[in-house]
Biotite code that builds the C-alpha atoms (Angstrom):
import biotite.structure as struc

atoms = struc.array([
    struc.Atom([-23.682, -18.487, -27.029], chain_id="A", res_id=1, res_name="UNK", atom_name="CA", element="C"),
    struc.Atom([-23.432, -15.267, -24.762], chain_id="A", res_id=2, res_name="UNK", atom_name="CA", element="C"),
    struc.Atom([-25.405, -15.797, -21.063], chain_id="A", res_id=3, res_name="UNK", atom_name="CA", element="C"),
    struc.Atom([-26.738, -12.247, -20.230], chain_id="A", res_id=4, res_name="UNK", atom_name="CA", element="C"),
    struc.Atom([-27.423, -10.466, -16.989], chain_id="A", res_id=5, res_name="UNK", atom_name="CA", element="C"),
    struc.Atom([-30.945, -10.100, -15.839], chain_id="A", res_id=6, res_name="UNK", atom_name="CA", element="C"),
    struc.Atom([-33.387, -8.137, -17.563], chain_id="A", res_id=7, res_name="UNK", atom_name="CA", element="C"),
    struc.Atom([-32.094, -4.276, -18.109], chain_id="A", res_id=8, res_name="UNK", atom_name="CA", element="C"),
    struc.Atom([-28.471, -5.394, -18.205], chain_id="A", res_id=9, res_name="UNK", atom_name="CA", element="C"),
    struc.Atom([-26.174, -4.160, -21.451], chain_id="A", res_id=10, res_name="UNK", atom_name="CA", element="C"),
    struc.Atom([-23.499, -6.858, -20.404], chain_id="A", res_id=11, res_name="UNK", atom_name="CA", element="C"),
    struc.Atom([-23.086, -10.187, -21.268], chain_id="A", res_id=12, res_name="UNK", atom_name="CA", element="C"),
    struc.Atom([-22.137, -12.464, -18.474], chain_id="A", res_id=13, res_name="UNK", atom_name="CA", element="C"),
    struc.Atom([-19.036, -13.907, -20.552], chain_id="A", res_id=14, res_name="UNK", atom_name="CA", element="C"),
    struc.Atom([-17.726, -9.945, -20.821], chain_id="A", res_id=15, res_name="UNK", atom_name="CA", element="C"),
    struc.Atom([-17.563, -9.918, -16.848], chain_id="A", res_id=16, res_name="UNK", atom_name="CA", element="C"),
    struc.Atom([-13.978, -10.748, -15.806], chain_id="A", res_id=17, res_name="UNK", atom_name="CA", element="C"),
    struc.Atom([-13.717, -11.417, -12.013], chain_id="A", res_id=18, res_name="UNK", atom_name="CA", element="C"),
    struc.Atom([-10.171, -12.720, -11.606], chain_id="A", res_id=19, res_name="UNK", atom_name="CA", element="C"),
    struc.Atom([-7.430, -12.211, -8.265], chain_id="A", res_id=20, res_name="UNK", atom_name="CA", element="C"),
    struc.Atom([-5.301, -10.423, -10.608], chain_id="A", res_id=21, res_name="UNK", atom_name="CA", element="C"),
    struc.Atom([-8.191, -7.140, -10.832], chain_id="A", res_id=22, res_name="UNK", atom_name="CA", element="C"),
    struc.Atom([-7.758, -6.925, -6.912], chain_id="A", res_id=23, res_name="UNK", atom_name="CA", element="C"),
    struc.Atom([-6.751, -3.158, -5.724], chain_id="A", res_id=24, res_name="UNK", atom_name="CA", element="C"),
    struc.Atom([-3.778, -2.309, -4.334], chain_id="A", res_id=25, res_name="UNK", atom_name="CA", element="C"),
    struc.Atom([-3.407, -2.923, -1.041], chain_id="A", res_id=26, res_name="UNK", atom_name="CA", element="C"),
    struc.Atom([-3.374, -0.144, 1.738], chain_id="A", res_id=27, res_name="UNK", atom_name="CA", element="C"),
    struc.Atom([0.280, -0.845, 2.545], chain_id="A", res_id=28, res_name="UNK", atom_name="CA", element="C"),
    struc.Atom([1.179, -0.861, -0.749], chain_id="A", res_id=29, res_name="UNK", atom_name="CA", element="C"),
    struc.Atom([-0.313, 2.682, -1.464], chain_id="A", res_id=30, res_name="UNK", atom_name="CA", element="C"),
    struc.Atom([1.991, 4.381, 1.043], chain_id="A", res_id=31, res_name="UNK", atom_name="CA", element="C"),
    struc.Atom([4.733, 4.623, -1.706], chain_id="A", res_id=32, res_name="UNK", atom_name="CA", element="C"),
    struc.Atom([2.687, 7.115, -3.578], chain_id="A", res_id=33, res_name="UNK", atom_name="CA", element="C"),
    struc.Atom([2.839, 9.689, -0.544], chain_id="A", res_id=34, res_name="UNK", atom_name="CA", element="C"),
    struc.Atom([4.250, 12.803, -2.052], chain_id="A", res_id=35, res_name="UNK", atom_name="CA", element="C"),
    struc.Atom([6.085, 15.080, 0.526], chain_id="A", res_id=36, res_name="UNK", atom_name="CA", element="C"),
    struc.Atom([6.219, 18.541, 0.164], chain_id="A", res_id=37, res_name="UNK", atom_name="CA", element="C"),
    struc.Atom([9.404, 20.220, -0.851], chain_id="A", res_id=38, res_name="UNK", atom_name="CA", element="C"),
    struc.Atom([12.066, 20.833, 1.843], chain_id="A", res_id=39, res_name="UNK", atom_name="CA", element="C"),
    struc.Atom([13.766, 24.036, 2.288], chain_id="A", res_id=40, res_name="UNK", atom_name="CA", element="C"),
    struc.Atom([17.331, 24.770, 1.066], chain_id="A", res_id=41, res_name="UNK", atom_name="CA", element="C"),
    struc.Atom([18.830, 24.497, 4.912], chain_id="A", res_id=42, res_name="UNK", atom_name="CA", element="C"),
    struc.Atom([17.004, 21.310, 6.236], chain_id="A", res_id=43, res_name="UNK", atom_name="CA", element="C"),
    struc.Atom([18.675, 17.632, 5.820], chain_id="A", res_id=44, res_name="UNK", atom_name="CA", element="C"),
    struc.Atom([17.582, 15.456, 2.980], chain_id="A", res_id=45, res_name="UNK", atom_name="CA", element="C"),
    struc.Atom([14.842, 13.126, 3.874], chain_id="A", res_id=46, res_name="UNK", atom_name="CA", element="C"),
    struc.Atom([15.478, 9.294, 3.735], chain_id="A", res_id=47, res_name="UNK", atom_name="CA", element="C"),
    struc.Atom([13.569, 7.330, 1.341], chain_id="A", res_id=48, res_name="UNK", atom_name="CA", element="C"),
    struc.Atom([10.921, 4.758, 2.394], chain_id="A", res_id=49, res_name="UNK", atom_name="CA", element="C"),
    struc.Atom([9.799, 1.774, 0.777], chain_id="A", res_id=50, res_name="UNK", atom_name="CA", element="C"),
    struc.Atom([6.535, -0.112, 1.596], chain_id="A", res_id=51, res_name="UNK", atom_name="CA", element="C"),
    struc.Atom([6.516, -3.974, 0.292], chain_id="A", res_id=52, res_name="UNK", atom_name="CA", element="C"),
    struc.Atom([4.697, -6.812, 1.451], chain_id="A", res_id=53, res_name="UNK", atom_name="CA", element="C"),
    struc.Atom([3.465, -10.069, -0.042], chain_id="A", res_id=54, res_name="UNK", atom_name="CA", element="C"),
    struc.Atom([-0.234, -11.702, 0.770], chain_id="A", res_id=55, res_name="UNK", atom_name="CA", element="C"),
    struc.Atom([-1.727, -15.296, 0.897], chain_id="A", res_id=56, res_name="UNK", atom_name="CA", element="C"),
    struc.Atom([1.422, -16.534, 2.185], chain_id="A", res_id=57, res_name="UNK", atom_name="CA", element="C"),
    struc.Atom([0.861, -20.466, 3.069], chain_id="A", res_id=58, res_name="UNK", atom_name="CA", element="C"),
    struc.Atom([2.305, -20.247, 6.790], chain_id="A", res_id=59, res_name="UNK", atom_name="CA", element="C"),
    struc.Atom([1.487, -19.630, 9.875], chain_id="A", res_id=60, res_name="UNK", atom_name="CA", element="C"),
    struc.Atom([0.997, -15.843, 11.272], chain_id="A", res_id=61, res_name="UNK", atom_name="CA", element="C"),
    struc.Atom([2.421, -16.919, 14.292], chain_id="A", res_id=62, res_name="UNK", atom_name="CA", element="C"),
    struc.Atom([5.133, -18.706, 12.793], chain_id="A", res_id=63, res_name="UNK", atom_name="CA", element="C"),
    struc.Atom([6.240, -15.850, 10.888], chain_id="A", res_id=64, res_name="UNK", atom_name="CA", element="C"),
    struc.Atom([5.667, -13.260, 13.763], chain_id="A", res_id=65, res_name="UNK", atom_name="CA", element="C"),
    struc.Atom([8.937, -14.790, 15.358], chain_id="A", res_id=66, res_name="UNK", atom_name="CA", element="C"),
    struc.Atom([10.988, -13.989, 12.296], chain_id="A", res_id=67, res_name="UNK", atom_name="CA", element="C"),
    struc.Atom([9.151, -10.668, 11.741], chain_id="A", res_id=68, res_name="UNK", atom_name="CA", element="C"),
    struc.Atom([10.406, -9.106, 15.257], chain_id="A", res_id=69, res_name="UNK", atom_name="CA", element="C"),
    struc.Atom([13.963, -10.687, 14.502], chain_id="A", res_id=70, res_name="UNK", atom_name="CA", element="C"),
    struc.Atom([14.640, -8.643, 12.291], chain_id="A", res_id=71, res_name="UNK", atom_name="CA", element="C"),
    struc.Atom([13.091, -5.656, 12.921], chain_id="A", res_id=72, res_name="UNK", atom_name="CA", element="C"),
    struc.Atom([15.566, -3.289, 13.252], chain_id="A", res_id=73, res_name="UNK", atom_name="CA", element="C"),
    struc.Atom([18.415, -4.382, 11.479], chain_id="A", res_id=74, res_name="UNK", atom_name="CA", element="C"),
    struc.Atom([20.167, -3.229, 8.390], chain_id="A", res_id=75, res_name="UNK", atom_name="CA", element="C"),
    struc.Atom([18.724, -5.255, 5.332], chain_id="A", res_id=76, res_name="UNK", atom_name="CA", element="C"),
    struc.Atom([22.281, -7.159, 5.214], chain_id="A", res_id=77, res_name="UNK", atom_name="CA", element="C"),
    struc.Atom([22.341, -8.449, 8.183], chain_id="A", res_id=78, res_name="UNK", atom_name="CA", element="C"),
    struc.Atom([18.828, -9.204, 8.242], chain_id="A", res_id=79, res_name="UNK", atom_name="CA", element="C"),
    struc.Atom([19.235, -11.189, 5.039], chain_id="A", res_id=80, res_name="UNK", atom_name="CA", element="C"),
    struc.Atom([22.356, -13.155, 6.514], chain_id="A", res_id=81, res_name="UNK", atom_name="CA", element="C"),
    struc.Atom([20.623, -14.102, 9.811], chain_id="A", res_id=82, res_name="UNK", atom_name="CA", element="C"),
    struc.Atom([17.361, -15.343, 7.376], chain_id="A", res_id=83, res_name="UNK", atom_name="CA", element="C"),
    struc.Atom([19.981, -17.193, 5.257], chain_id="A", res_id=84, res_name="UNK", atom_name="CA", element="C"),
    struc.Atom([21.344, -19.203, 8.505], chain_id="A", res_id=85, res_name="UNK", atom_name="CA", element="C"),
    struc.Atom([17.456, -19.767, 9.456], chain_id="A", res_id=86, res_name="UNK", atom_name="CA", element="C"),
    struc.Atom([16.163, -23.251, 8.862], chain_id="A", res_id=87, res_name="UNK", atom_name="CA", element="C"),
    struc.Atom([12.308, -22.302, 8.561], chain_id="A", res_id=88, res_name="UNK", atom_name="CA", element="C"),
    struc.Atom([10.123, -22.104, 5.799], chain_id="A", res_id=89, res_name="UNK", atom_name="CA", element="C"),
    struc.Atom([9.045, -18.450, 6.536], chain_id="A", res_id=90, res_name="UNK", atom_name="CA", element="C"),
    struc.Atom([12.971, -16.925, 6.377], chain_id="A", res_id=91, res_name="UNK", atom_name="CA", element="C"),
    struc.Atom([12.848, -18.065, 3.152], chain_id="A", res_id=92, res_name="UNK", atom_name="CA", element="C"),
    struc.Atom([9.943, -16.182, 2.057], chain_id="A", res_id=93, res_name="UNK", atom_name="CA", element="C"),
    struc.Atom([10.687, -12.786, 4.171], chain_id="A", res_id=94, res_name="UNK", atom_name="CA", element="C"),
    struc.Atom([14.125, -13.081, 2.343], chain_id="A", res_id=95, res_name="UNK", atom_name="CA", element="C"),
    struc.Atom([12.027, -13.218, -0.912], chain_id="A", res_id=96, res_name="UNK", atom_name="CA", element="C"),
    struc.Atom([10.626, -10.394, 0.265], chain_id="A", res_id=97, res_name="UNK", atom_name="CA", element="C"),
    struc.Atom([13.705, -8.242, 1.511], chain_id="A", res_id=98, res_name="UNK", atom_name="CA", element="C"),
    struc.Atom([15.181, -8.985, -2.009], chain_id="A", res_id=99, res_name="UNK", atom_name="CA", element="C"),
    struc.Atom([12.613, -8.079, -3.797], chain_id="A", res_id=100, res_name="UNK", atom_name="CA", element="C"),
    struc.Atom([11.808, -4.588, -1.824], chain_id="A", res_id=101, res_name="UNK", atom_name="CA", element="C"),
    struc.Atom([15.488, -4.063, -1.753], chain_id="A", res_id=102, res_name="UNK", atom_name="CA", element="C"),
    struc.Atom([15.499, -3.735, -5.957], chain_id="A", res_id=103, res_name="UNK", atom_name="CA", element="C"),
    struc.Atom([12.300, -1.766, -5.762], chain_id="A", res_id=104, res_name="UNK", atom_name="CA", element="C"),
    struc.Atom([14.690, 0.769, -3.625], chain_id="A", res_id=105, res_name="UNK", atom_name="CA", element="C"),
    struc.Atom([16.910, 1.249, -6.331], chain_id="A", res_id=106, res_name="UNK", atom_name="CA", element="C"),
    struc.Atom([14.795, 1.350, -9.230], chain_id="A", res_id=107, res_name="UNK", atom_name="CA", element="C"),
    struc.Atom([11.865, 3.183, -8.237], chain_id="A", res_id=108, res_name="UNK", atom_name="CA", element="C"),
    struc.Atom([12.812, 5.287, -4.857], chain_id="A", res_id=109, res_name="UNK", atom_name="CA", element="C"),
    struc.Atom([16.403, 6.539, -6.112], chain_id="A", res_id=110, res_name="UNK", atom_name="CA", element="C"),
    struc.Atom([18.123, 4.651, -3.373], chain_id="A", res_id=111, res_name="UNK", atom_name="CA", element="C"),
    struc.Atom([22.044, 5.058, -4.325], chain_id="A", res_id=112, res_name="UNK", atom_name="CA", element="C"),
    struc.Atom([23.575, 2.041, -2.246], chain_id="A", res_id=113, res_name="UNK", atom_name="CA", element="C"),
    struc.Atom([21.420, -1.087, -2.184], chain_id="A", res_id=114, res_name="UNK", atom_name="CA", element="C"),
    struc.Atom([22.958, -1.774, 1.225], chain_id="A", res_id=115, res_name="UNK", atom_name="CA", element="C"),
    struc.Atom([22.134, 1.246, 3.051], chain_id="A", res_id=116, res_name="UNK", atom_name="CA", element="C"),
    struc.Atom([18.803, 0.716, 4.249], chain_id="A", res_id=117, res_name="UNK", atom_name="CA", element="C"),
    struc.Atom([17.732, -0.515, 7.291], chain_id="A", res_id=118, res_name="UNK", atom_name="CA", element="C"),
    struc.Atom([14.256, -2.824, 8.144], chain_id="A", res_id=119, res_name="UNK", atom_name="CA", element="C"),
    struc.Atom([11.886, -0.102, 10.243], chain_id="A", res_id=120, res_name="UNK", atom_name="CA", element="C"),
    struc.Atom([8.772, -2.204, 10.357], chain_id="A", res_id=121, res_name="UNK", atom_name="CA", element="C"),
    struc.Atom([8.160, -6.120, 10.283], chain_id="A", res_id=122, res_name="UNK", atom_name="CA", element="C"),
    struc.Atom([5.044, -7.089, 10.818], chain_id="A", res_id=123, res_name="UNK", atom_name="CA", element="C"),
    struc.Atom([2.512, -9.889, 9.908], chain_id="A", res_id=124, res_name="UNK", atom_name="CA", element="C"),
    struc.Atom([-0.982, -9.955, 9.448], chain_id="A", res_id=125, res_name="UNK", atom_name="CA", element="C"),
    struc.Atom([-4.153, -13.000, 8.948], chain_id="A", res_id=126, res_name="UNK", atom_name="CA", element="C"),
    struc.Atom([-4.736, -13.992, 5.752], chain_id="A", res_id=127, res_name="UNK", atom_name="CA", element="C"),
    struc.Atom([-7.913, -16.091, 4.629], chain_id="A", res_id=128, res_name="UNK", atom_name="CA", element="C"),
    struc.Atom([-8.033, -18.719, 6.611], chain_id="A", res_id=129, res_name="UNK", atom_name="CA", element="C"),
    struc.Atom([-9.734, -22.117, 4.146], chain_id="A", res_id=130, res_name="UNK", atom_name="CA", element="C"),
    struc.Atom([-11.683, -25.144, 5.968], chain_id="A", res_id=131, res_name="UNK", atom_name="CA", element="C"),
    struc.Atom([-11.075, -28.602, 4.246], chain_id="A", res_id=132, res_name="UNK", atom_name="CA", element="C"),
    struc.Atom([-12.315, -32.075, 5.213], chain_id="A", res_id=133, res_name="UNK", atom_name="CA", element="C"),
    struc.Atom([-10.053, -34.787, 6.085], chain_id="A", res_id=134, res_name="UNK", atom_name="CA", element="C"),
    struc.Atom([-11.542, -38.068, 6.387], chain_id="A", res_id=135, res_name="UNK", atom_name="CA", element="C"),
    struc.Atom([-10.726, -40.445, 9.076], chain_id="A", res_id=136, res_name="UNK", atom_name="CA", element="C"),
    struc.Atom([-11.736, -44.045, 9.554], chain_id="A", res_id=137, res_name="UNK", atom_name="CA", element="C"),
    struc.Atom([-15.163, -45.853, 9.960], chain_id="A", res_id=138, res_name="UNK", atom_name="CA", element="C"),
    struc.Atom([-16.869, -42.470, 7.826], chain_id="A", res_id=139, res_name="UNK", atom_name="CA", element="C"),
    struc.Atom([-15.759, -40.304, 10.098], chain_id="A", res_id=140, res_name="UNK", atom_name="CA", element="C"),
    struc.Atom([-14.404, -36.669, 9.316], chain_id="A", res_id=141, res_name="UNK", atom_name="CA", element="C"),
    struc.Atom([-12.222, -33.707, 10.658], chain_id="A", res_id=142, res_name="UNK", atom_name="CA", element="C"),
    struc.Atom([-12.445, -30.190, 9.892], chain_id="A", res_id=143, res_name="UNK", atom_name="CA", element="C"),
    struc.Atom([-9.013, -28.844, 8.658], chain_id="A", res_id=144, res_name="UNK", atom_name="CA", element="C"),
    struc.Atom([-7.938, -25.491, 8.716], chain_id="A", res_id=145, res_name="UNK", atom_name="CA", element="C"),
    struc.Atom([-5.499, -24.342, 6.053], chain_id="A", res_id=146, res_name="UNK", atom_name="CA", element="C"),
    struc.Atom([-3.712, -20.804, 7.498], chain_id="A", res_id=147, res_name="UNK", atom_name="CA", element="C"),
    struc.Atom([-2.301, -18.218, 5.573], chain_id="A", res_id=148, res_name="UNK", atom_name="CA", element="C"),
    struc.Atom([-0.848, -15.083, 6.274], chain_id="A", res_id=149, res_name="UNK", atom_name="CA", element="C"),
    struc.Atom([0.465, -11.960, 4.816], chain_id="A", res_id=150, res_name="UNK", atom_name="CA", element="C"),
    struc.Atom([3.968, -9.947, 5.278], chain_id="A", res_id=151, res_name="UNK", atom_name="CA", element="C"),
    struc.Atom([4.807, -6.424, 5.588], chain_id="A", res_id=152, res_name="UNK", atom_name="CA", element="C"),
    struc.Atom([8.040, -4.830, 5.452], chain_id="A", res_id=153, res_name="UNK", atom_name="CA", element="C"),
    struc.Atom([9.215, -0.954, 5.529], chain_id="A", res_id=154, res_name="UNK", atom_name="CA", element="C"),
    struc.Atom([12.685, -0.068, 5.065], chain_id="A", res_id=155, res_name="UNK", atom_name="CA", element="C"),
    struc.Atom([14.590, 3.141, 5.321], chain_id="A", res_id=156, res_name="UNK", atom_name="CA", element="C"),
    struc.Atom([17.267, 4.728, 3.928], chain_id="A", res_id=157, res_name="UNK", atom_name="CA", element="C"),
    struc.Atom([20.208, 5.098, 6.091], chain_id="A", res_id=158, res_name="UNK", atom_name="CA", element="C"),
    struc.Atom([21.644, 2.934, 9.253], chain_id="A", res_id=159, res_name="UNK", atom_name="CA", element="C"),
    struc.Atom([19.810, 1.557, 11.395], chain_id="A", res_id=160, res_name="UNK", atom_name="CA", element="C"),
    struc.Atom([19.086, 3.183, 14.863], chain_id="A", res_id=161, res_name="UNK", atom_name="CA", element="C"),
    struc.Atom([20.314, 2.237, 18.185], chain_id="A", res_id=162, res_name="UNK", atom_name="CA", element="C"),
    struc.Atom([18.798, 0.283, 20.516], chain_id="A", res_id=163, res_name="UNK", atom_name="CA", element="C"),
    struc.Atom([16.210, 1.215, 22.963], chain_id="A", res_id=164, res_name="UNK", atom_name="CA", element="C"),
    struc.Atom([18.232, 0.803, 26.621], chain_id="A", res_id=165, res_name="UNK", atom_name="CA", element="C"),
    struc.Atom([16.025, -1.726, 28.611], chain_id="A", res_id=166, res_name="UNK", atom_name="CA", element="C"),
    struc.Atom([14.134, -0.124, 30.872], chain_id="A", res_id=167, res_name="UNK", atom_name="CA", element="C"),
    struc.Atom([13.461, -1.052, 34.662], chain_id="A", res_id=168, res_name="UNK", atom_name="CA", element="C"),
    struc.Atom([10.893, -1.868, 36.637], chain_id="A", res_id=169, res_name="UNK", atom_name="CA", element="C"),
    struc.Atom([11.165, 1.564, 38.839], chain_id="A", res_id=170, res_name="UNK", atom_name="CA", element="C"),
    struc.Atom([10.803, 3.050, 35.566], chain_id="A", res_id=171, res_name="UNK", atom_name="CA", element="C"),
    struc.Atom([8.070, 1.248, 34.577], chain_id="A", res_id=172, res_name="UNK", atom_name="CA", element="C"),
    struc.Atom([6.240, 1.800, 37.429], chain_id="A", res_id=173, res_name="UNK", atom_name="CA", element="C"),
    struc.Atom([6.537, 5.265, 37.501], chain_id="A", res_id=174, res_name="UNK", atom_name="CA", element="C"),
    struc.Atom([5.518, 5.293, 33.605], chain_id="A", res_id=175, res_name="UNK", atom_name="CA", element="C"),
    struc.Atom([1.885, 3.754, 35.092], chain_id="A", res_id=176, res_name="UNK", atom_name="CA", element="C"),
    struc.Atom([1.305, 6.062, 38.415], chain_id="A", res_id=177, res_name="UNK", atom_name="CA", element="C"),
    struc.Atom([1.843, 8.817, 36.022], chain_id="A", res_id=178, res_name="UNK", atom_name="CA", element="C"),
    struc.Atom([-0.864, 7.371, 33.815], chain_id="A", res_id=179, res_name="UNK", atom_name="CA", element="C"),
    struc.Atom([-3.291, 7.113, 36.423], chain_id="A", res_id=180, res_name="UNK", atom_name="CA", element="C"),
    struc.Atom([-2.764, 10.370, 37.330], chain_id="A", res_id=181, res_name="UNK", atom_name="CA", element="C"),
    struc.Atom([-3.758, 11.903, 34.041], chain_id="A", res_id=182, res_name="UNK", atom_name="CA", element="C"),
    struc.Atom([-7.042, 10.346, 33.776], chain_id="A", res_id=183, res_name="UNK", atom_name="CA", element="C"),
    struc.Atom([-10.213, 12.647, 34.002], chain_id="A", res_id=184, res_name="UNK", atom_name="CA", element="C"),
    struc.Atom([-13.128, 11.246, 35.584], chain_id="A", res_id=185, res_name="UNK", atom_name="CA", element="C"),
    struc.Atom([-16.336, 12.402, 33.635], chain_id="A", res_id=186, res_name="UNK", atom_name="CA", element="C"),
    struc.Atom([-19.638, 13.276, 35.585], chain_id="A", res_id=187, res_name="UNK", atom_name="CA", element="C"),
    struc.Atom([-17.979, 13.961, 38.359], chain_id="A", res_id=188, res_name="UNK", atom_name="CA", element="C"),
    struc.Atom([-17.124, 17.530, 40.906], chain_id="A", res_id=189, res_name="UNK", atom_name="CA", element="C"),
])
């Protein structure tokens, strides 16, 4: 027996297939299909860049956020050997992650060396966030949250850059006066 939609419908109910697996791809995900223009003959070959990430990921944001900025900036090797020497349960999946982006390099982007690429953006993001029940004692209940979080990653061909030199608080402060200054008051002589 078919169930149908309501009246003026042509499809069955049982023909509608509504699974996670139909989702789009993601907005991160679509940046590898930027094409480039062609470069002329004199300028230097442009380094390849590969967006991965992974969703739904049962951890904290937060959590991950600490392993996310530490190793932001690294080349993918030593990124993956700090993760390896990490004890929490989000290296493991950002290592999952590096790996898996890091074979994507080589077989779809026309990466030659595996280990020349270097981690430009880390970031993490909210994922769907589910409430349970947990019951206590004497028919009393809690609400539960159950967290979950998703992963970016893009790397880039070539070594990493240098760092940034800390900068001081002179610096800093001359950074805001000069942003003060450039603000236009509106309605105003």
């Amino acid at each position: 027996p078919c169930r149908w939609l309501p009246a003026g419908s042509l499809f069955p109910l049982s023909c509608i297939h509504t699974s996670t697996s139909l989702q789009k791809i993601g907005k991160w995900e679509k940046k590898n299909r930027i094409v480039y223009p062609p470069q002329l003959p004199g300028e230097p070959r442009r380094p390849a860049e590969i967006y991965h990430c992974r969703r739904e990921i049962k951890y904290s944001k937060d959590k991950m956020w600490y392993l996310a900025k530490l190793i932001k900036g690294m080349s993918i090797d030593q990124a993956l050997a700090q993760l390896e020497f990490s004890d929490k349960k989000g290296a493991k999946v950002i290592k999952e992650v590096l790996l898996e982006a890091q074979e994507m390099a080589v077989r779809k982007h026309n990466v030659e060396f595996k280990s020349n690429l270097h981690i430009a953006e880390s970031q993490t993001g909210r994922g769907r966030y589910v409430k349970r029940l947990r019951c206590h004692g004497k028919g009393m209940f809690g609400m539960m949250k159950i967290s979950r979080c998703h992963y970016f990653v893009k790397l880039v061909e070539g070594p990493p850059p240098p760092p940034e030199p800390p900068r001081t608080g002179f610096d800093q402060a001359k950074e805001y006066v000069q942003q003060l200054r450039n603000r236009t008051l509106v309605h105003t002589l």
